[in-house]
N, C-alpha and C positions, 0 to 999 in steps of 0.2 A: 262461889267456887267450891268452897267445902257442900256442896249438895252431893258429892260421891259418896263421902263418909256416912253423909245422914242417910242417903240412899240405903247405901251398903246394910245399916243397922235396920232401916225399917222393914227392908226383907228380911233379917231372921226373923222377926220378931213376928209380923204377921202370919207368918204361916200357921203358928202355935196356937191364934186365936180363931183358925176356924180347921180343924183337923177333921171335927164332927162329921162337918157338911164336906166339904173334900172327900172322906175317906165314903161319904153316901154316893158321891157323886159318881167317883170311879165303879162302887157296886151298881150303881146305876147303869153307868156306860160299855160296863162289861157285859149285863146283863140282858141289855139292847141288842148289843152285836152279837155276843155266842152264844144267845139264845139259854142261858144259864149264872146263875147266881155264885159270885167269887168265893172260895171260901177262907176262912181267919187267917190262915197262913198266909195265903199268896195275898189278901188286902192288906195285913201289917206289912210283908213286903214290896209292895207297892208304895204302902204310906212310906218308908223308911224309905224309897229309892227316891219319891219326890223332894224330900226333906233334906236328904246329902246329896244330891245332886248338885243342889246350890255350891257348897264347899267344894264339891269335885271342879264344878266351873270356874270359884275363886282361884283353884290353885294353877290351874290352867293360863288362867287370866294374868297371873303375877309371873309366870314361867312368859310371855308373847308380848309382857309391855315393855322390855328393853329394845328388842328391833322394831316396836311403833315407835316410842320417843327418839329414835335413832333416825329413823326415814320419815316421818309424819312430825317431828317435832314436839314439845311439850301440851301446846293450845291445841295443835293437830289432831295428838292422840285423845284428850279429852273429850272432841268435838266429836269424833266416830264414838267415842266411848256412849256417847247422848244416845246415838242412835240401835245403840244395844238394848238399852238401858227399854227406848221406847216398844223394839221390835217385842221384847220377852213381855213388858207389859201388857200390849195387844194379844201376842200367844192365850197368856194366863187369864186375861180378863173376858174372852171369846173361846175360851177352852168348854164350857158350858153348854154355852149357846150352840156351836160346832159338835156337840157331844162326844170329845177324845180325849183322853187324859193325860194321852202323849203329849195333846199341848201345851198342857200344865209341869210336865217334868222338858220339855227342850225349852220353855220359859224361863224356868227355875235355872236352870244349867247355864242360860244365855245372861240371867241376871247375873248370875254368880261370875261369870266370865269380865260382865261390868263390873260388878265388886273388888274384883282381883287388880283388874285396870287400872283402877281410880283411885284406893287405898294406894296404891306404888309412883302411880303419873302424876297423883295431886300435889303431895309434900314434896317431888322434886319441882314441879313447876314453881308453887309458891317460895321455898325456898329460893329459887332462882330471878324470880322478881321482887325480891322482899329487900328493904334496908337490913344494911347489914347487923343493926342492933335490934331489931324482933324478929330474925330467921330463926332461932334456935325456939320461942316463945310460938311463936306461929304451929310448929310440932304438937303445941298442947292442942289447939286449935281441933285438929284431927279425935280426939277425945269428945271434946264438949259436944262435938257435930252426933258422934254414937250416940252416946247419952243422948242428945236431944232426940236422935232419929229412935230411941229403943223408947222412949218417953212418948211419943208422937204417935208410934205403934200403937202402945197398949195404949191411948185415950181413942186411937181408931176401929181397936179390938172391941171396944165394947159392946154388948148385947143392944145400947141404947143407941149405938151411933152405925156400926157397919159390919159388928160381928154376929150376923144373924145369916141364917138360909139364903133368902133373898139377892143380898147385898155382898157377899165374898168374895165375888168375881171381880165388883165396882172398887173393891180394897185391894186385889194386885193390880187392877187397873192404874190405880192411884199413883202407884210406883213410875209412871210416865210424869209427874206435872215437874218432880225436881229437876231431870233431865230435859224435860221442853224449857225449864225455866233459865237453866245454865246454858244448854243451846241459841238460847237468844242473847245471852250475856256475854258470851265469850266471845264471839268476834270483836266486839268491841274492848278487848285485854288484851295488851301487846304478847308478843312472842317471848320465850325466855332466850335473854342478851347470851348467856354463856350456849344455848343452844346455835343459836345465830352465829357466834363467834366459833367455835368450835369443829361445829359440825357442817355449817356453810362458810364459813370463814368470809362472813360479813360483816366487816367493823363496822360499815354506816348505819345497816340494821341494827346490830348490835348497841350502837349509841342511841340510835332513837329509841330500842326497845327500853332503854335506861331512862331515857328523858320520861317516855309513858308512863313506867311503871313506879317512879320513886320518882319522891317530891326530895331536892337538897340541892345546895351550891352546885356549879359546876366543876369547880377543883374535884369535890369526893365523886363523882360521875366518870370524870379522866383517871382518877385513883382507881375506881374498878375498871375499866378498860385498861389501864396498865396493867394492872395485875394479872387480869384475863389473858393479855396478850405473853406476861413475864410465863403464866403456867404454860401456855400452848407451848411458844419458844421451846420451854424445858422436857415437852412429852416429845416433842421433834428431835 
């Protein structure tokens, strides 16, 4: 389920190792269609609009996931969240082949839109199916997944493995396999109890969601279902 985090990280991180071939690519594509060669300017600005574009779509992305989590649910909004995740990769990775470089910067922007998502929808889902003694611990979790994903990057970066001319397109490609992999995983993860209770106000949901997701006695089970029910009570 932390495949957001890692996600999120190995998009910045690749784009830095192939800037070269990118920044050819677009002189390329430009120069196909307008029958004329980009010049310095307007290619750095083009490089720069591909680059923050991402960030433009993370913050986008953190601004539209409170009314997903709200009508779609916590597993709900991760589950489309996959499908972002895969669309921008198909963009970026056929942006080449396609020859448009539009498709490379609505890629960019649509990943980042997952980034924004997934960084905000994950740690409350987990949080929300977590025992109540590693929720707080879980929070680091969100850390080790960057580092691993900013780590994973530069060994994908390399000259020797996929940062070469060739192969660039195949490395935003890549950014599909975390979310095809969590897309298969997550139906089989209960829904979050306090989303269930709360938001649909189903206790039987909401107890099986607890039975699912956390292994303990059945007293501390009925403890959170009180409690849930003590907070709701008190927002009424």
């Amino acid at each position: 389920m932390r495949f957001g985090s890692f996600l999120a990280a190995l998009v910045l991180i690749l784009i830095y190792f192939s800037f070269q071939y990118v920044k050819a690519f677009c002189n390329e594509s430009w120069t196909r269609r307008f029958g004329t060669t980009i010049d310095t300017k307007s290619l750095t600005l083009l490089w720069s609009i591909i680059v923050s574009i991402c960030a433009i779509g993370g913050l986008i992305g953190a601004f539209i996931v409170t009314p997903f989590v709200k009508h779609l649910g916590r597993k709900g909004t991760l589950l489309l969240n996959n499908g972002f995740a895969i669309l921008a990769a198909l963009l970026m990775s056929l942006s080449e082949t396609a020859g448009f470089f539009e498709m490379l910067i609505l890629g960019r922007f649509i990943i980042g839109v997952n980034g924004g998502i997934a960084l905000s929808a994950l740690p409350m889902y987990l949080g929300e199916i977590s025992q109540k003694h590693i929720r707080g611990s879980l929070g680091q979790v969100t850390s080790i997944f960057i580092c691993i994903g900013v780590f994973v990057g530069q060994i994908l970066g390399l000259p020797e493995i996929l940062g070469k001319e060739s192969s660039w397109p195949l490395m935003f490609g890549l950014n599909a396999v975390p979310a095809v992999i969590q897309l298969a995983v997550l139906p089989f993860l209960p829904e979050s109890p306090r989303y269930l209770l709360f938001e649909k106000n189903d206790v039987s949901q909401a107890k099986k969601g607890l039975c699912l997701s956390i292994i303990k006695v059945g007293k501390e089970e009925d403890d959170d279902i009180q409690s849930y029910d003590h907070v709701r009570d008190h927002e009424r």
